[in-house]
C-alpha positions as CSV (number, residue, x, y, z in Angstrom):
1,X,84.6,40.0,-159.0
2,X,81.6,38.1,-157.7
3,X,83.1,35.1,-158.0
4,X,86.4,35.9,-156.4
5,X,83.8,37.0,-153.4
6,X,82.8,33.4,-153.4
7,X,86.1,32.1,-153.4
8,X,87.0,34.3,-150.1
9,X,83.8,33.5,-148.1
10,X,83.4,29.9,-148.8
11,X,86.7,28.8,-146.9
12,X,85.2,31.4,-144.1
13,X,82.4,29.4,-144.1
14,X,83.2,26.2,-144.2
15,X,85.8,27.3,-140.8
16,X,82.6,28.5,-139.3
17,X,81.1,25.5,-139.9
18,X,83.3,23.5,-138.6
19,X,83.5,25.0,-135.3
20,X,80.1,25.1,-134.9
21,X,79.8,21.2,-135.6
22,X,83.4,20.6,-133.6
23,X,81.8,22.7,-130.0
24,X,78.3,22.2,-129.9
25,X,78.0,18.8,-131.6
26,X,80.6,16.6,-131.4
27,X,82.6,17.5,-128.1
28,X,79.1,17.7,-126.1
29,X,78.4,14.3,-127.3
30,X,81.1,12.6,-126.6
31,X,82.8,14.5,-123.5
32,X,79.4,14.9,-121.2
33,X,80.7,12.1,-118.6
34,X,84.2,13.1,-118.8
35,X,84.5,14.9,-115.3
36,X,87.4,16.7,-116.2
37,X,86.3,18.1,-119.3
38,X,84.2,21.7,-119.7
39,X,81.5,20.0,-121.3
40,X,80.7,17.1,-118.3
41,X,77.1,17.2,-116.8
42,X,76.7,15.3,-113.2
43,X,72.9,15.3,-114.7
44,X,73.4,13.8,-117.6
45,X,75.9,11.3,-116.2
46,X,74.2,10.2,-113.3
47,X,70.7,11.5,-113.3
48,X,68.8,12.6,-110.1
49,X,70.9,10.0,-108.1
50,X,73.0,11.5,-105.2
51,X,76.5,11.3,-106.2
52,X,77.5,10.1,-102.7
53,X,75.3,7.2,-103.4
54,X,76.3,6.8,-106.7
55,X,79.7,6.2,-105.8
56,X,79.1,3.9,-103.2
57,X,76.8,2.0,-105.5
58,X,80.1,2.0,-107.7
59,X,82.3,0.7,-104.9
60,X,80.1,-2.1,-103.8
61,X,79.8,-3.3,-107.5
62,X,83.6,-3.7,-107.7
63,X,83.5,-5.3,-104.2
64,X,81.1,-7.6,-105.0
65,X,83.2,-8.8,-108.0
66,X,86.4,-9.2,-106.7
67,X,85.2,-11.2,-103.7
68,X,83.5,-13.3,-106.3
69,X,86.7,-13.6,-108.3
70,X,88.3,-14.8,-105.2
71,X,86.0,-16.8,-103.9
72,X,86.3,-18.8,-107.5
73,X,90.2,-19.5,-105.8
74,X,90.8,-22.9,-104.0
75,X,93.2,-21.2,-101.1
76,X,96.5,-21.6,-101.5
77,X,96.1,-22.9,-105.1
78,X,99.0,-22.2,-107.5
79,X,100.4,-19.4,-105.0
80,X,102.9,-20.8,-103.1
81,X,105.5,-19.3,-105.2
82,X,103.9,-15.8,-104.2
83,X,103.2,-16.2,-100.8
84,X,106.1,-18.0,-99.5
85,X,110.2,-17.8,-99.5
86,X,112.2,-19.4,-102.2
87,X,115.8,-19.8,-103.2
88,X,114.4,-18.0,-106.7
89,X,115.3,-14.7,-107.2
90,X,112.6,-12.5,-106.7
91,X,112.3,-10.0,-109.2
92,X,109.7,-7.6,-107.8
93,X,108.2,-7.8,-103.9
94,X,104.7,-5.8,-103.5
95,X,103.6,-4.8,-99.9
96,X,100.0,-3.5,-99.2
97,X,100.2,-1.1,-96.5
98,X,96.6,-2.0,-95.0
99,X,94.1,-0.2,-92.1
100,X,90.7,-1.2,-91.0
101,X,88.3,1.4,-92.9
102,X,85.6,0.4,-91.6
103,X,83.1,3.8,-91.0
104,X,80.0,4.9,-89.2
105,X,77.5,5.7,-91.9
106,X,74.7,8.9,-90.7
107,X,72.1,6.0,-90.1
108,X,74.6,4.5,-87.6
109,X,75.3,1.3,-89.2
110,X,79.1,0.2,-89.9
111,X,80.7,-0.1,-93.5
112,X,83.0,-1.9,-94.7
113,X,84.3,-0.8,-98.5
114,X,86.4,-3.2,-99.2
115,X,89.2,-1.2,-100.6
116,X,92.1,-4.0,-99.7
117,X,89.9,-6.8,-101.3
118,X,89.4,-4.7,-104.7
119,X,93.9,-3.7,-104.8
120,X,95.3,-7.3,-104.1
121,X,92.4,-8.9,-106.5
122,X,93.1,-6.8,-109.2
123,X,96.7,-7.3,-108.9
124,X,96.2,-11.3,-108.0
125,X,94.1,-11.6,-111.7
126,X,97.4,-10.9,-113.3
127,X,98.8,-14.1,-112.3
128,X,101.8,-12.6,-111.0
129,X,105.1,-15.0,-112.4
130,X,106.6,-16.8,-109.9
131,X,109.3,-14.0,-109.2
132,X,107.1,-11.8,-107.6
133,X,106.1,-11.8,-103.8
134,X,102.5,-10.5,-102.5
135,X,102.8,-9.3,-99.1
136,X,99.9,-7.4,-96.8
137,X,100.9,-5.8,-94.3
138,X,98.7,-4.9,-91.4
139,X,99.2,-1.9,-89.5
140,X,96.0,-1.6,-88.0
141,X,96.2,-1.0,-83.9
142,X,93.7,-3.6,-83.5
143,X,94.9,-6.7,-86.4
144,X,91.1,-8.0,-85.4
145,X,89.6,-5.4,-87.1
146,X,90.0,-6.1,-90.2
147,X,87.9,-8.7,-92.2
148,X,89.7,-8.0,-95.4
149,X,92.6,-9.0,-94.2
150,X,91.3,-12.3,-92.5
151,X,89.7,-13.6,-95.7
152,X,92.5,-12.5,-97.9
153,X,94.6,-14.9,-95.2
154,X,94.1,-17.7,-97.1
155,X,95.3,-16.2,-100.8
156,X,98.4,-14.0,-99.6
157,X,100.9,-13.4,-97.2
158,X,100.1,-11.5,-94.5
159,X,102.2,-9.7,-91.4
160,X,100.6,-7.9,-88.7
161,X,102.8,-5.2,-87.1
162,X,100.9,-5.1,-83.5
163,X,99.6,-8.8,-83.0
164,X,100.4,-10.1,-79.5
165,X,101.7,-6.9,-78.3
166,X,104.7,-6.7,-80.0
167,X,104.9,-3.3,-80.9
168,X,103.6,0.2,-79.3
169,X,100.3,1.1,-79.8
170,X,99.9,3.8,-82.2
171,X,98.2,6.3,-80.3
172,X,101.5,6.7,-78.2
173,X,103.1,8.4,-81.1
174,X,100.7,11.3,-81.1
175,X,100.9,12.2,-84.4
176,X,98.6,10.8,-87.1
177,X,101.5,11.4,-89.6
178,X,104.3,9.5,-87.9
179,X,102.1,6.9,-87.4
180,X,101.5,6.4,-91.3
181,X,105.3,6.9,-91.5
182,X,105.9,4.4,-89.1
183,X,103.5,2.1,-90.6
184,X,104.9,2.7,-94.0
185,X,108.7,2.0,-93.3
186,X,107.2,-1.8,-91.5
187,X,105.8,-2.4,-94.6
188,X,108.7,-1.4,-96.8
189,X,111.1,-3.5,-94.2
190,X,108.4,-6.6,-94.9
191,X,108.9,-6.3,-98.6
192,X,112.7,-5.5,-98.6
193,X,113.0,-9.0,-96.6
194,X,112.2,-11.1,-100.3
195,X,115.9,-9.5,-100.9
196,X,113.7,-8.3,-104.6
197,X,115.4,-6.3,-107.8
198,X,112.3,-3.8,-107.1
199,X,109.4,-3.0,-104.5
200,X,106.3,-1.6,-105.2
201,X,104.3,-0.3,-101.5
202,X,100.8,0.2,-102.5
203,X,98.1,1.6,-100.3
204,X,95.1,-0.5,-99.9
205,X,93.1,2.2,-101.3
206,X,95.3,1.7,-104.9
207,X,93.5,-0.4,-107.6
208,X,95.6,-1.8,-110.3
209,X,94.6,-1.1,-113.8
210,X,94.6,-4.4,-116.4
211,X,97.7,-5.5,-117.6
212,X,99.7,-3.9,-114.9
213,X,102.4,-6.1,-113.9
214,X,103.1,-6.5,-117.7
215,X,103.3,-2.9,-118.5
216,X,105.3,-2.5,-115.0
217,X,108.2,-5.4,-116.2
218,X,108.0,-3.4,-119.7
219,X,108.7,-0.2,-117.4
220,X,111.6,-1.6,-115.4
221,X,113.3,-3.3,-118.6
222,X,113.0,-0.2,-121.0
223,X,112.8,3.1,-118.6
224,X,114.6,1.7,-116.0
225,X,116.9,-0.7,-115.8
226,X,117.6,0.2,-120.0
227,X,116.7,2.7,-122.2
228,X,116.4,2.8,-126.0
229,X,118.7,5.1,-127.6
230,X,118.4,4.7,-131.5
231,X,117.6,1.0,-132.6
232,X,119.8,-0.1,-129.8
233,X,119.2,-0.7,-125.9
234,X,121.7,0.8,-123.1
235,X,121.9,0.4,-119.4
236,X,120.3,3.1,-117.4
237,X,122.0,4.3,-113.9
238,X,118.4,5.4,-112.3
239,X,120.0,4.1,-108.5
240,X,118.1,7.2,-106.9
241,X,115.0,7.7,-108.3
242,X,111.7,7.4,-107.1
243,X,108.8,6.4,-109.4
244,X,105.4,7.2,-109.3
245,X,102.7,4.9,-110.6
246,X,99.6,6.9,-109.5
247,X,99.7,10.8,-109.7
248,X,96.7,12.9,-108.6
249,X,94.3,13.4,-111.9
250,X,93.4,17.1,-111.3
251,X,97.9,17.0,-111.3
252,X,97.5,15.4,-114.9
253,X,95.5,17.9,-116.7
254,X,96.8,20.3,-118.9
255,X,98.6,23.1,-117.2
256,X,97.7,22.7,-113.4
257,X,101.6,21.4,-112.8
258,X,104.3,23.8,-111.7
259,X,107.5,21.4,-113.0
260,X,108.8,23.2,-115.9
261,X,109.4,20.4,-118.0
262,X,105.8,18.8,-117.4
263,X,104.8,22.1,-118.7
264,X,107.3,21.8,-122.0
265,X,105.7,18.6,-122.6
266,X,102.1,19.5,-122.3
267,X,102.5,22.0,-124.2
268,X,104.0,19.7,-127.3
269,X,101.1,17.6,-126.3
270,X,98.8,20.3,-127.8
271,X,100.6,21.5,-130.4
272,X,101.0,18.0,-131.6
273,X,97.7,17.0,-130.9
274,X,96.5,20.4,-133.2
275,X,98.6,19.5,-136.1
276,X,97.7,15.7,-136.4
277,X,93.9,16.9,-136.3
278,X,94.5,19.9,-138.5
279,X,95.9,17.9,-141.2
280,X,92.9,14.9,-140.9
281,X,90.2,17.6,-140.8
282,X,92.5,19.3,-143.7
283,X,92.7,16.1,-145.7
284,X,88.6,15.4,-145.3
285,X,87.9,18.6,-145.8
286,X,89.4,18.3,-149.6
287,X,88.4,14.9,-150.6
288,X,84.9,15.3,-149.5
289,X,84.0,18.8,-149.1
290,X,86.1,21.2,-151.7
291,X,84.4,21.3,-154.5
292,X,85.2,24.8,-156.0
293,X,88.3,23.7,-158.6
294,X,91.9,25.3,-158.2
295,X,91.4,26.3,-155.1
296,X,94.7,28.5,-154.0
297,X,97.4,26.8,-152.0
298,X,97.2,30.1,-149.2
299,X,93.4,28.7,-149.2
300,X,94.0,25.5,-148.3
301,X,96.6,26.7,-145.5
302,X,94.2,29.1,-143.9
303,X,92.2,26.3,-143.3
304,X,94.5,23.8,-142.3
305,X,95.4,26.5,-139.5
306,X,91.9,27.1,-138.5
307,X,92.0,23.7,-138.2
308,X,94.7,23.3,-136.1
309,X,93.7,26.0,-134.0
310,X,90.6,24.4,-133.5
311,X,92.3,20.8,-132.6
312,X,94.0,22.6,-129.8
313,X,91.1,24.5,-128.5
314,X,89.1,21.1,-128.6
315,X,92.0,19.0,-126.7
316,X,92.1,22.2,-124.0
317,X,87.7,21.5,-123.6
318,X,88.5,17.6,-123.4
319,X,91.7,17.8,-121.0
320,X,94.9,16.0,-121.2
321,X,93.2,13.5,-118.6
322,X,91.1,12.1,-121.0
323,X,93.0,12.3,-124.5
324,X,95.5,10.6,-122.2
325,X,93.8,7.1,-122.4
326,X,94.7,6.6,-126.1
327,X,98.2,5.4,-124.8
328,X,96.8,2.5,-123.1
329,X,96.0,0.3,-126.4
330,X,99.7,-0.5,-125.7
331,X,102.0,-0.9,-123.3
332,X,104.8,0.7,-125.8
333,X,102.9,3.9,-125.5
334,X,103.4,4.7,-121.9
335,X,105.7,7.4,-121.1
336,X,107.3,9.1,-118.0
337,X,108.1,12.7,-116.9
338,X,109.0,14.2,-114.1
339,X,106.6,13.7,-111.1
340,X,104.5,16.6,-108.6
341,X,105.5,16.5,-105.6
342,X,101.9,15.4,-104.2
343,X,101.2,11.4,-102.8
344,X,102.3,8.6,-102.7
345,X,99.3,6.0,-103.4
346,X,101.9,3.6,-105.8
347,X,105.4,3.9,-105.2
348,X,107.8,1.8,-107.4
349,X,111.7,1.3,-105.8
350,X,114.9,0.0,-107.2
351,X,116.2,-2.1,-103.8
352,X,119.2,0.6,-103.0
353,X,116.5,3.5,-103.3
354,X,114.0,1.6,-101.2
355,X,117.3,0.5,-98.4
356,X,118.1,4.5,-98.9
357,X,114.3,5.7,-98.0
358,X,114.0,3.3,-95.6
359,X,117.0,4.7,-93.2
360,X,116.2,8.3,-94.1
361,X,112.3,7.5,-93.0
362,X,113.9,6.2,-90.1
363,X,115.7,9.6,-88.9
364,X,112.9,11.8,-89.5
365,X,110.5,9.7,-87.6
366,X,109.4,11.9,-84.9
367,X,108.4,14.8,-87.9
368,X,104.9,15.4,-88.3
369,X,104.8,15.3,-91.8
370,X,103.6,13.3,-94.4
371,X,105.6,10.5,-96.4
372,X,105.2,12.5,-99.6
373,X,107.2,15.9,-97.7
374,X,110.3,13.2,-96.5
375,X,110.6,12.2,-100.2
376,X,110.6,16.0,-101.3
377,X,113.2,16.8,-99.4
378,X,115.3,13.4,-100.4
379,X,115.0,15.0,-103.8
380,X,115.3,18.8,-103.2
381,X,118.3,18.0,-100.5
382,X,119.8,14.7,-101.8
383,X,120.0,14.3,-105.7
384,X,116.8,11.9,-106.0
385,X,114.8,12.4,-108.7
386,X,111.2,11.7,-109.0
387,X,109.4,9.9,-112.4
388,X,105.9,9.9,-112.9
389,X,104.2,6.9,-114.9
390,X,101.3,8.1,-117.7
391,X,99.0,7.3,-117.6
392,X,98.3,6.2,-114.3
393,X,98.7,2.4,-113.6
394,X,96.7,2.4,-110.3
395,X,93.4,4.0,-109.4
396,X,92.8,6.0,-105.8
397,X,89.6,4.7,-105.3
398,X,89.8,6.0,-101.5
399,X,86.5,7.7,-100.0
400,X,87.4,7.0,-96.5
401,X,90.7,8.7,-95.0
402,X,92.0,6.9,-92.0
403,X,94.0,9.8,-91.5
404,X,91.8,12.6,-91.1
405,X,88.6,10.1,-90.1
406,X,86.1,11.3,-92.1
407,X,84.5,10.3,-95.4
408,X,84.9,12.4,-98.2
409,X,81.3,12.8,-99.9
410,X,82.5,14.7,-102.9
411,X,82.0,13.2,-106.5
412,X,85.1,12.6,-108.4
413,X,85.8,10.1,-110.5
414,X,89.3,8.4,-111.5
415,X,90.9,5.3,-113.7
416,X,89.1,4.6,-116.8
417,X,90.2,1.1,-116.8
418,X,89.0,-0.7,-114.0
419,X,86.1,-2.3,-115.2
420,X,83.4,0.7,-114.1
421,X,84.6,3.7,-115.5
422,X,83.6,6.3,-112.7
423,X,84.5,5.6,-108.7
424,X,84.9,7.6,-105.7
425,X,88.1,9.7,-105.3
426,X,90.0,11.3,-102.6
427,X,93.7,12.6,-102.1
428,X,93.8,11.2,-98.5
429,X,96.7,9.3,-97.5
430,X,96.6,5.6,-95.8
């Protein structure tokens, strides 16, 4: 009797134990500078340092580098076959859509961040092949005003919608928003003139992550363009679609999506993620820890579902933001879903969906709503569909919202893979 009382507590106990070790040792140790997850401390992370300043130390770090990076560039070197017209096919055309962001800090001196430096140096360190075009555009009311776009002169190619007077100033379209919609259908016109396969309209605010113009071709020849189905590859007919390369974080995690689907996934996310942990913990637990002999099969299963059980509950107190990141040891792991309807930081085209976008942008032009709404409605109304890319490809490293002409001085913290892990975040547009 006694020892058939030892053979019921001791799996209790070693479940208790396991829980206890799982939520206040492990998880706190590793997850206490993931912002996402329950178990992140802004002490612990940064210390006593304002987090304001902390993400402006951030941003100037990554400045700093990528001016040095391009500095290390003779102009001109090696990117003639980026910056200007060939007979070659061009396979993909990317247009920055660039502002001035220069602020006024509270001491009254001027700021420069540096965003459009950072996105077309990341994207420039990839040595893009030679059928690929770079193109910035600027769409700033004064071109002058803009020393990123000056200096980055001499490595790319750049077009300035209201040099010489050649176009309306902004401020007689009244509207913040159909200005930006303006601005963004002269830079998707700018790109669609390399006559590319695919365009990709980045805001300047959009940091590439490394490796991306690899995983991107991978992208377009396997999710787009083809698909695998069995051992075999077959063409795709993705004509209308829209995809996303940058989607919101806080959009990402767990269960904050309303798409039914994303939902469906997320959820075999979990239950995955539970049963591959359940059976590892299950499987250590035996070899190293069972030492009472013939323990009962119904023994072993009630742990292996504690066990799961506690694998899900420890990917919920993680988040799906940050268990996301194991899909980037390869580009073969990246997967898309359907996308939220929210931003438009990284937009990726096929040429007839760009053409398509472009002429619908062009009859809604005088709406004072934001690119993101005109592309809902293309899909709600039209028969587009939408595709997000996961993880993200492009960081939002954005503090400074041209737009709404403020600077956001909340904390956040996006893209794990850009060289310094944490970096300002907003969800302002261009």
């Amino acid at each position: 009797m006694a020892r058939r009382c030892c053979l019921f507590r001791r799996p209790m106990w070693d479940v208790l134990v396991l829980y206890i070790v799982m939520f206040c040792v492990v998880l706190p140790l590793l997850c206490h500078r993931l912002n996402y997850s329950i178990y992140y401390t802004q002490t612990l992370h940064m210390g006593r340092t304002d987090p304001f300043a902390y993400a402006m130390k951030v941003n100037n770090d990554r400045k700093k580098l990528a001016q040095t990076a391009l500095l290390s560039r003779a102009p001109g070197t090696n990117l003639s076959h980026i910056t200007l017209k060939s007979g070659s096919k061009v396979k993909l055309a990317i247009g920055f859509v660039a502002v001035s962001r220069q602020v006024k800090m509270r001491d009254g001196s001027t700021y420069n961040p540096g965003y459009l430096l950072q996105s077309v140096e990341a994207i420039l360190r990839e040595n893009p092949p030679r059928e690929t075009r770079l193109v910035v555009c600027d769409v700033d009311s004064d071109p002058t005003s803009n020393p990123d776009v000056a200096f980055l002169s001499s490595f790319v190619s750049v077009r300035s919608k209201y040099l010489k007077g050649k176009t309306a100033p902004p401020l007689a379209l009244g509207n913040t928003f159909k200005k930006e919609r303006e601005d963004y259908m002269y830079c998707l016109n700018q790109t669609l003139s390399f006559d590319p396969d695919f365009v990709l309209i980045l805001e300047d605010d959009a940091l590439a992550t490394p490796g991306v113009l690899d995983i991107i071709d991978y992208i377009i020849r396997t999710k787009i363009e083809n698909t695998y189905r069995g051992f075999g590859m077959v063409k795709n007919n993705y004509t209308k679609t829209f995809f996303k390369l940058f989607t919101p974080t806080y959009m990402q995690n767990d269960f904050h999506t309303t798409k039914p689907k994303r939902i469906f996934v997320h959820i075999l996310d979990l239950v995955g993620t539970g049963i591959v942990g359940g059976a590892f913990l299950t499987f250590v637990h035996t070899i190293f820890f069972n030492k009472v002999p013939k323990r009962s099969h119904s023994t072993l299963y009630c742990f292996f579902v504690a066990s799961v059980v506690c694998c899900i509950l420890a990917a919920l107190a993680t988040s799906r933001v940050h268990l996301m990141e194991w899909r980037r040891i390869s580009k073969h792991f990246y997967v898309m879903f359907e996308a939220d309807n929210c931003c438009t930081p990284a937009i990726l085209y096929r040429k007839d969906t760009a053409v398509d976008f472009l002429k619908y942008l062009q009859t809604t032009r005088h709406n004072p709503s934001p690119i993101d709404g005109d592309m809902n409605h293309l899909v709600v109304n039209h028969g587009y569909k939408r595709f997000a890319v996961e993880p993200n490809l492009f960081s939002h490293i954005g503090m400074y919202s041209s737009i709404h002409k403020k600077i956001n001085r909340n904390f956040f913290m996006d893209g794990m893979n850009t060289g310094i892990r944490q970096m300002p975040y907003t969800e302002s547009a261009i």
